[in-house]
DOTORBA-902662 format. One record per residue: x, y, z of N, C-alpha, C in turn; residue in three letters. Coordinates in steps of 0.2 Angstrom, whole numbers, plus 2048, in hexadecimal, padded with zeros to 3 digits. Each point is the difference from the previous one (the first is absolute). Layout:
<sites>
XYZXYZXYZALA;...
</sites>
This chain:
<sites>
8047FA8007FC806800804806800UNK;8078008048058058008028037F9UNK;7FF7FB7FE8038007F67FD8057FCUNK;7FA7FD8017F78047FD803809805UNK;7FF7FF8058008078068078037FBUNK;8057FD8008078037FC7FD8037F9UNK;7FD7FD7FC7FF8017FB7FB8037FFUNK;7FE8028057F8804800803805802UNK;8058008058048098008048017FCUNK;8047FD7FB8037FF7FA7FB8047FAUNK;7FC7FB8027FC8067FB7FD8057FFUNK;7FF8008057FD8098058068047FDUNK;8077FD8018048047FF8028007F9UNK;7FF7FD7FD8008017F87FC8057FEUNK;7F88008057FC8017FD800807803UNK;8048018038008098058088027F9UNK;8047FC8008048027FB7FF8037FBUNK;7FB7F97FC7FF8037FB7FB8057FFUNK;7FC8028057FD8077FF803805802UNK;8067FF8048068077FF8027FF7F9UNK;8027FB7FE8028017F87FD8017FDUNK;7F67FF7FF7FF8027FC7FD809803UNK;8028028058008078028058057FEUNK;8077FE8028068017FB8008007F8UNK;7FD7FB7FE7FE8027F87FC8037FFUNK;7FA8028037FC8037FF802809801UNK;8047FF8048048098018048007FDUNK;8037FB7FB8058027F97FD8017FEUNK;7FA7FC7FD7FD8027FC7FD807800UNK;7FE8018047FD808801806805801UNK;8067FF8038058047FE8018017FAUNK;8027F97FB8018007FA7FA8037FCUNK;7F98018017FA8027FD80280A801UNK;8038018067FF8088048077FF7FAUNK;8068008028068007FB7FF7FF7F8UNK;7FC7FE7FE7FE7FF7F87FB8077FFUNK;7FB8038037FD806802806806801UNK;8038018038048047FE8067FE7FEUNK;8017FF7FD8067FF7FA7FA8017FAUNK;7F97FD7FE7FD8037FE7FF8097FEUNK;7FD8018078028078018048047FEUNK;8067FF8018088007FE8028027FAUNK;7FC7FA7FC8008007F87FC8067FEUNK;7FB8028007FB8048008028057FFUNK;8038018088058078008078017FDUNK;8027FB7FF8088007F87FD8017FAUNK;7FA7FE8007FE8017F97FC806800UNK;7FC8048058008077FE8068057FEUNK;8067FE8088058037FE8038017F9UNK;8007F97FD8037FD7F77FD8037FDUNK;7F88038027FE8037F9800808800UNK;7FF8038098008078008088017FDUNK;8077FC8038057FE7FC8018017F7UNK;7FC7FF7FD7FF7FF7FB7FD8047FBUNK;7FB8048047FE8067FF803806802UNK;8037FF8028068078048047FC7F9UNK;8037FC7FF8057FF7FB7FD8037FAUNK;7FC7FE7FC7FC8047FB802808800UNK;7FC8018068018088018058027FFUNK;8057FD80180A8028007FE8027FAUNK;7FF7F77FB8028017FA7FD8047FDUNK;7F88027FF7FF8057FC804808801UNK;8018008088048068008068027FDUNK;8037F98008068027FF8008007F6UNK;7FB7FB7FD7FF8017FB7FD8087FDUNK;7FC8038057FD8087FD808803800UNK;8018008088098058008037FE7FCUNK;8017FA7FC8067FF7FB7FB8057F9UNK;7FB8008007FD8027FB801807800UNK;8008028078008088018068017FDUNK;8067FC8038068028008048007F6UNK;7FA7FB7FE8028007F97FE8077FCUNK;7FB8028027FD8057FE803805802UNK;8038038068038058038077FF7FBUNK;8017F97FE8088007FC8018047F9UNK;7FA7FC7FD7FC8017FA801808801UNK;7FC8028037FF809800808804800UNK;8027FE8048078038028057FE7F9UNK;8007FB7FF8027FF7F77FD8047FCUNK;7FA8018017FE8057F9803806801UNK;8008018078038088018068007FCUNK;8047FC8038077FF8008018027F6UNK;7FB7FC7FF8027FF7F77FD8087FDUNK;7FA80180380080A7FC804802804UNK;8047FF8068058068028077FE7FCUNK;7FF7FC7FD8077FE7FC7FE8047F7UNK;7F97FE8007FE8017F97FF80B800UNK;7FF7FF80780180A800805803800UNK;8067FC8028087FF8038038017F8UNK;7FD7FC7FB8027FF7F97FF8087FBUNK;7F77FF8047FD8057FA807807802UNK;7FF8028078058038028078057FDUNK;8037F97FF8057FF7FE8018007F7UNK;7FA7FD7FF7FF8037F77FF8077FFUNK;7FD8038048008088008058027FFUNK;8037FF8078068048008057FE7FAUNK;7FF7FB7FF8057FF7FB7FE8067F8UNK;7F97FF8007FE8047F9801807802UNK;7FF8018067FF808800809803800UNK;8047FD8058077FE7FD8038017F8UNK;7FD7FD7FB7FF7FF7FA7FE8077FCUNK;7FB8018037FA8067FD807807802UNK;8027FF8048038058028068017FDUNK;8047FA8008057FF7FC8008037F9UNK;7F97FF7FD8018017F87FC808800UNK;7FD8028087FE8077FF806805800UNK;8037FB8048078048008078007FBUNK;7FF7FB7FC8028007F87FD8037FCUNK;7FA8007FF7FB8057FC802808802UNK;7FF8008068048098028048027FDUNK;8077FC8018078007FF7FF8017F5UNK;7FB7FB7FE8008017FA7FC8067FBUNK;7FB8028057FC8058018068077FFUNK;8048008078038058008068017FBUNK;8027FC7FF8057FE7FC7FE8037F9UNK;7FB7FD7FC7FD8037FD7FC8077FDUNK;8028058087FE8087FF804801800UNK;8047FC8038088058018028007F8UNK;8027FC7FE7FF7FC7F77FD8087FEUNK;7FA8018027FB8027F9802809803UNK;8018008078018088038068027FCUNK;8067FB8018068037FB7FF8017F9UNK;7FC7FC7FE7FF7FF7F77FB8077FFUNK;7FC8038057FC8067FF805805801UNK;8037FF8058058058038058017F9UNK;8047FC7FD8037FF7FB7FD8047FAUNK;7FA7FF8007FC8007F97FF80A802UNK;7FE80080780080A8018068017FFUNK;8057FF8028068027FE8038017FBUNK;7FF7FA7FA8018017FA7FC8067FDUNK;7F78008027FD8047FE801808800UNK;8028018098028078048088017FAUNK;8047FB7FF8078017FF7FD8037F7UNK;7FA7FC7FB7FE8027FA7FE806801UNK;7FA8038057FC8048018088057FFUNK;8058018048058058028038017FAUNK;8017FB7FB8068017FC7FA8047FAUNK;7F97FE8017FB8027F9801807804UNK;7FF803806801806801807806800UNK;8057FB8028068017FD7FF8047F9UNK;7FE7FB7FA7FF8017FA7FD8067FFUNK;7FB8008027FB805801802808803UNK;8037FE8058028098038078017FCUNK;8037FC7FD8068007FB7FF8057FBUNK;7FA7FC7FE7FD8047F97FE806802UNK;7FC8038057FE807804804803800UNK;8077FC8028068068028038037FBUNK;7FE7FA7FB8048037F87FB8077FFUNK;7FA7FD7FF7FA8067FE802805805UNK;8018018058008058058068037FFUNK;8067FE7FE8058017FF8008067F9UNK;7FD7FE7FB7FD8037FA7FE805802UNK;7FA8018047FA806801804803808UNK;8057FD803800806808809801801UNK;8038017F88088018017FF807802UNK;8048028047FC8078038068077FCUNK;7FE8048008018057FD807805802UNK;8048037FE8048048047FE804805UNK;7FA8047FE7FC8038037FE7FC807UNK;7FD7FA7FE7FE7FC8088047FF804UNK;8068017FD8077FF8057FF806806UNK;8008047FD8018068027FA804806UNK;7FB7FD7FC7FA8028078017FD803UNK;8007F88018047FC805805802807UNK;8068047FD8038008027FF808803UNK;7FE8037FD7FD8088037FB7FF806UNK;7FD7FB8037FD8008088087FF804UNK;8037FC7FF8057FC804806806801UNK;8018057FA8058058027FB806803UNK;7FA8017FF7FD8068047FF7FF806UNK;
</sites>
């Protein structure tokens, strides 16, 4: 009967065991059930993270895609400047060079301008000259011939001599 009584507290005791163990399993398994709910949780929350993440990534990128877009354009613009300040810088410098030019041949022109009066003022001056020098010799001629006539008509008299001389001795 002791064997039965052993084995009937043998069992007890299996049977108390195994209700500890299956109460230990039963609170892994509800640990592992509370553990599985948050890690669950956990994930939820990484995966919000990953996607506000993700969105904020975006964001960069559009930004950084506009800035680059600005900064290509602000490039673009400062090129263009660049290229009419060169293209003004030219025109500039084509001026100067023509007016340079203009001035040069104005001042070749003058030079030949004057060069040319001076030319035509001697060739006038010459031409009076020769003319004032004919005008003197046809007058020459001319009071030549008077003196002769005048010489003819005013050879003066012995008489004229004399009255002449009759103020100067009175």
């Amino acid at each position: 009967y002791e064997e039965e009584y052993d084995t009937a507290d043998q069992v007890q005791g299996k049977l108390a065991e195994q209700k500890n163990y299956r109460k230990r399993v039963e609170q892994e398994a509800q640990m592992l059930a509370n553990r599985i709910n948050l890690l669950q949780l956990e994930e939820k929350k990484a995966m919000k993270k990953i996607e506000e993440t993700r969105k904020k990534a975006q964001e960069v990128m559009k930004l950084k895609a506009r800035n680059a877009q600005i900064q290509r354009e602000k490039d673009e613009a400062r090129l263009r400047r660049e290229e009419e300040e060169r293209k003004r810088q030219m025109q500039n410098r084509e001026f100067r060079e023509k007016m340079k030019q203009n001035t040069e041949v104005s001042k070749k022109v003058t030079q030949d301008h004057t060069l040319i009066k001076a030319y035509e003022t001697k060739q006038v001056l010459k031409e009076d000259k020769e003319f004032a020098s004919a005008l003197k010799e046809e007058e020459k001629i001319k009071n030549a011939q008077k003196i002769q006539y005048c010489l003819l008509y005013t050879s003066p008299s012995p008489r004229d001599r004399q009255k002449s001389r009759m103020p100067s001795s009175a």
